[in-house]
N, C-alpha and C positions, 0 to 999 in steps of 0.2 A: 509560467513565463509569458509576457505580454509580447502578441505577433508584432510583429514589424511591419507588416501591410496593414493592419486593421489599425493601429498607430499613424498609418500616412494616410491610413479613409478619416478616422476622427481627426489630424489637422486640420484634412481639406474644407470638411464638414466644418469645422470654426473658425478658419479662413473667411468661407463663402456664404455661411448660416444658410444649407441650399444643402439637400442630399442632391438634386438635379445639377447646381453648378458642381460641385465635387465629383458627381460624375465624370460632367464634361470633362474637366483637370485631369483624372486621373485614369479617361477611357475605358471607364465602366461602365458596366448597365447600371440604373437606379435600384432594382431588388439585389444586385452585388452588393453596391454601397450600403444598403440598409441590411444585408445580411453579417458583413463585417462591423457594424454597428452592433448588433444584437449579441453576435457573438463575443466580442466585448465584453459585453455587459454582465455575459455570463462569466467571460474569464474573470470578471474583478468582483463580480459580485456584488454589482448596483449599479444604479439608474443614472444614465450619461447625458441622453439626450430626451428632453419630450418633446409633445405634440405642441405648437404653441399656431392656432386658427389652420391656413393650408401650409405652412413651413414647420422651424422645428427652432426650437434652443436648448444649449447648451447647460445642464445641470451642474451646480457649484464642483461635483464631481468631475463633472464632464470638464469645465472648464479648465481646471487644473490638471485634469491629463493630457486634455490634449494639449496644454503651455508646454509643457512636459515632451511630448509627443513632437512638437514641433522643435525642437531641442535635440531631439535624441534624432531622429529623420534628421535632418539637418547635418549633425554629427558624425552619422554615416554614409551618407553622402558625399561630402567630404572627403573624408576616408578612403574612399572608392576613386573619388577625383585623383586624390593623392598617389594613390596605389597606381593611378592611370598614367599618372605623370613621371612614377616612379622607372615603370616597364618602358615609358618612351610612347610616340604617338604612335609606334606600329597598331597600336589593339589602343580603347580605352573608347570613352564618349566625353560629350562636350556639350550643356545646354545652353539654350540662348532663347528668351524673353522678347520678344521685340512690336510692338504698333503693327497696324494691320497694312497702310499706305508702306510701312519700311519690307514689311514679307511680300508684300505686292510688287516689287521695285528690285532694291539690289540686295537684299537679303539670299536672294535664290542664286543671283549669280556668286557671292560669298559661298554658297553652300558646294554649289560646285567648283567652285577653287579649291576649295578645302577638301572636296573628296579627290581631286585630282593629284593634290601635290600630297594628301594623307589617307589611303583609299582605307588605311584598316582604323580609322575613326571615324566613329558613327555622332553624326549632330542629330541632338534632339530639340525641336521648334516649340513654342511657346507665344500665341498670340494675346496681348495682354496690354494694359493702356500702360501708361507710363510708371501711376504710383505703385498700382500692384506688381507691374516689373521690378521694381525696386523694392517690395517687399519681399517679394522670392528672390531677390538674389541677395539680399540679408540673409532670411534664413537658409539661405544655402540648397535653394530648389531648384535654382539655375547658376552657372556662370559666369555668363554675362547678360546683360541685357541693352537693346538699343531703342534709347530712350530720348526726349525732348523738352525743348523749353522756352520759352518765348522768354525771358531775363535772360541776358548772358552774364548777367554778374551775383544771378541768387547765388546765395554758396549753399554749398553742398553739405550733410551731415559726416560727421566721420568716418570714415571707414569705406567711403566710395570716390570711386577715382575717374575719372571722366578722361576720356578720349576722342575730342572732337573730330564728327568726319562730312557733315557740311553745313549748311545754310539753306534753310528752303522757304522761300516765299510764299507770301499769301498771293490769292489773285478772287478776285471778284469773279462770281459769274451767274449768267446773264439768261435768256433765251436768244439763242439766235446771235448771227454778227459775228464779227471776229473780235471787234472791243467796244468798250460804252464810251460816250465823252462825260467826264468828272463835272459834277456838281460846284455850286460855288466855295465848298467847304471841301470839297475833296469826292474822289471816286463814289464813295459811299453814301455823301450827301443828295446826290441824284434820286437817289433812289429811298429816299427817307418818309417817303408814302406807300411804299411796294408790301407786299406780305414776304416776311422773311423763311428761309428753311435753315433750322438751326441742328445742333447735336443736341447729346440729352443736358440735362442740366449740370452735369461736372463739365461737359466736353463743350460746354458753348462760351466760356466767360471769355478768351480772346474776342470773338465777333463780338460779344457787347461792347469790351472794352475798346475795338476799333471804329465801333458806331459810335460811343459816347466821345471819343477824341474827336466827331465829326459836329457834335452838340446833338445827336437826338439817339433814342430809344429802338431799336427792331419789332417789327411786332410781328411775334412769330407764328407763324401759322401750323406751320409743320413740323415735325419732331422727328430725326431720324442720324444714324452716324454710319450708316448705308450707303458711302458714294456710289453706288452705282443707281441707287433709289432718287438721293439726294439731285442726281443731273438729270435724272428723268423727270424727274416733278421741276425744275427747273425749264428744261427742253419743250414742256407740256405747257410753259406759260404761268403755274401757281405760284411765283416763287422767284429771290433770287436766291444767293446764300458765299457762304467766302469757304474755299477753300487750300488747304496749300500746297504746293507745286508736288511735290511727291503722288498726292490722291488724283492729280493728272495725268502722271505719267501713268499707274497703274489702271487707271479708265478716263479715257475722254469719249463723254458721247458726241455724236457728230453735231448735234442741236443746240448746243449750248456757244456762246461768246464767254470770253475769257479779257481779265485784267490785272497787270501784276499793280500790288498796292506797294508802294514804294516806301522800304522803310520798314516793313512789317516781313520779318522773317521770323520762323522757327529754327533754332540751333539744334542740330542732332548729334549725339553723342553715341559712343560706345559706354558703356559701364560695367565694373568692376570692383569686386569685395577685397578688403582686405591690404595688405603690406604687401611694396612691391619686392621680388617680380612674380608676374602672374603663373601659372602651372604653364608647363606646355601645350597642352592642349588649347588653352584658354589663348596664351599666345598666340600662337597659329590662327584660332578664331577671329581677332582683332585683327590679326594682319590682312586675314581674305577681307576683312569689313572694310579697311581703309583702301586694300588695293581697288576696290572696284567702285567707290564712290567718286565722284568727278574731278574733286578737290583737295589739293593735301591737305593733311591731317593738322592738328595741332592739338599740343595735349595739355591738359588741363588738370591738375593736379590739386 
């Protein structure tokens, strides 16, 4: 009979193509994950994953179990959710997915709402950029997830339900000062000689796309999705870079000037799988999210 943990080590593992990020996921040691790997292989009797230079892929075998794998985890998970919702939220848990600026902010106060008015349900956190929060809460690895979007009118795939719970601005920033004076094209254009500090290359295309609305290019010097790194190399003079109002609240260093760019918000959302209504738990979730964010809600379906 094929274990059910070493099932959620090879998802992770084909998830992440990373016995190290599978770890991290799943708060393992690295010789765990590769030892439920091995073991595997012996319950099935062939070769799952190899060595492919310092990482690893997935063997046509492998790959088909673990599709499999992520299906059946999934399905039991689930299950357990359901059974949670079943008993009522005296006992049961609750996962939630969310951006690093959203756990830095009001996720924590959510969290303590939610132990206060639910003390026998246990929430389990998840930091995770947007799409792969939305991949795990497809397959059913979390609950919900609080996610963003610079479109408020992309739509959505099916089967996810959106819960808007604010609006959070960009803001330029600077060394030094409280604010810059804007360029002839705008805030941004000022500074269209400067060396930029960008995220990595998924997490940067807003800043390019709000430089190119100004007619020019960034050139970036530094690379990093670090705000606390991000304002010190700023504060230090190398650098400007844009960030949005959330990665403030959670760190302003005292060196830095700040600008809100008008216009330029990120939409935050809750998220959620499936036909409504949500499980209990999940409910209760959403509610601590909207009650402690600044703005009321509007839901988006």
């Amino acid at each position: 009979m094929l274990d059910l943990v070493r099932l959620r080590v090879l998802a992770a593992v084909a998830r992440h193509g990373s016995v190290t990020a599978a770890a991290r996921e799943l708060h393992y040691s690295q010789p765990s994950v590769s030892h439920h790997l091995a073991r595997l292989e012996a319950e099935t009797g062939t070769k799952l994953v190899q060595r492919a230079g310092r990482g690893i892929r997935l063997t046509e075998a492998g790959r088909l179990l673990a599709e499999r794998a992520v299906e059946i985890v999934g399905r039991v998970d689930s299950a357990a959710a359901e059974l949670a919702a079943h008993v009522g939220l005296r006992a049961g848990r609750v996962r939630l997915a969310a951006f690093p600026s959203a756990l830095g902010t009001f996720v924590p106060e959510a969290a303590a709402l939610l132990a206060r008015e639910h003390p026998g349900l246990e929430l389990r956190l998840a930091e995770t950029e947007p799409p792969e929060a939305l991949r795990m809460l497809r397959a059913g690895y979390v609950d919900a997830a609080v996610v963003f979007r610079y479109d408020d009118t992309a739509p959505e795939d099916g089967g996810i339900r959106l819960l808007h719970l604010l609006d959070d601005p960009s803001h330029l920033i600077v060394p030094g000062g409280a604010g810059v004076p804007a360029g002839p094209d705008g805030a941004l254009s000022a500074h269209r000689g400067a060396r930029w500090i960008a995220g990595c290359e998924r997490c940067r295309s807003h800043l390019l796309d709000l430089c190119a609305q100004e007619g020019f290019e960034p050139a970036v010097a530094f690379t990093t999705d670090d705000i606390v790194a991000v304002q010190a190399l700023v504060a230090a003079g190398m650098g400007v870079t844009v960030l949005p109002g959330l990665a403030l609240r959670a760190h302003r260093h005292p060196g830095v000037g700040t600008t809100e760019l008008p216009g330029s918000v990120r939409h935050v959302y809750a998220a959620t799988y499936g036909e409504p209504p949500d499980p209990p738990a999940a409910a209760a979730l959403l509610a601590a999210l909207a009650s402690v964010v600044p703005r009321p809600p509007r839901d988006h379906r």
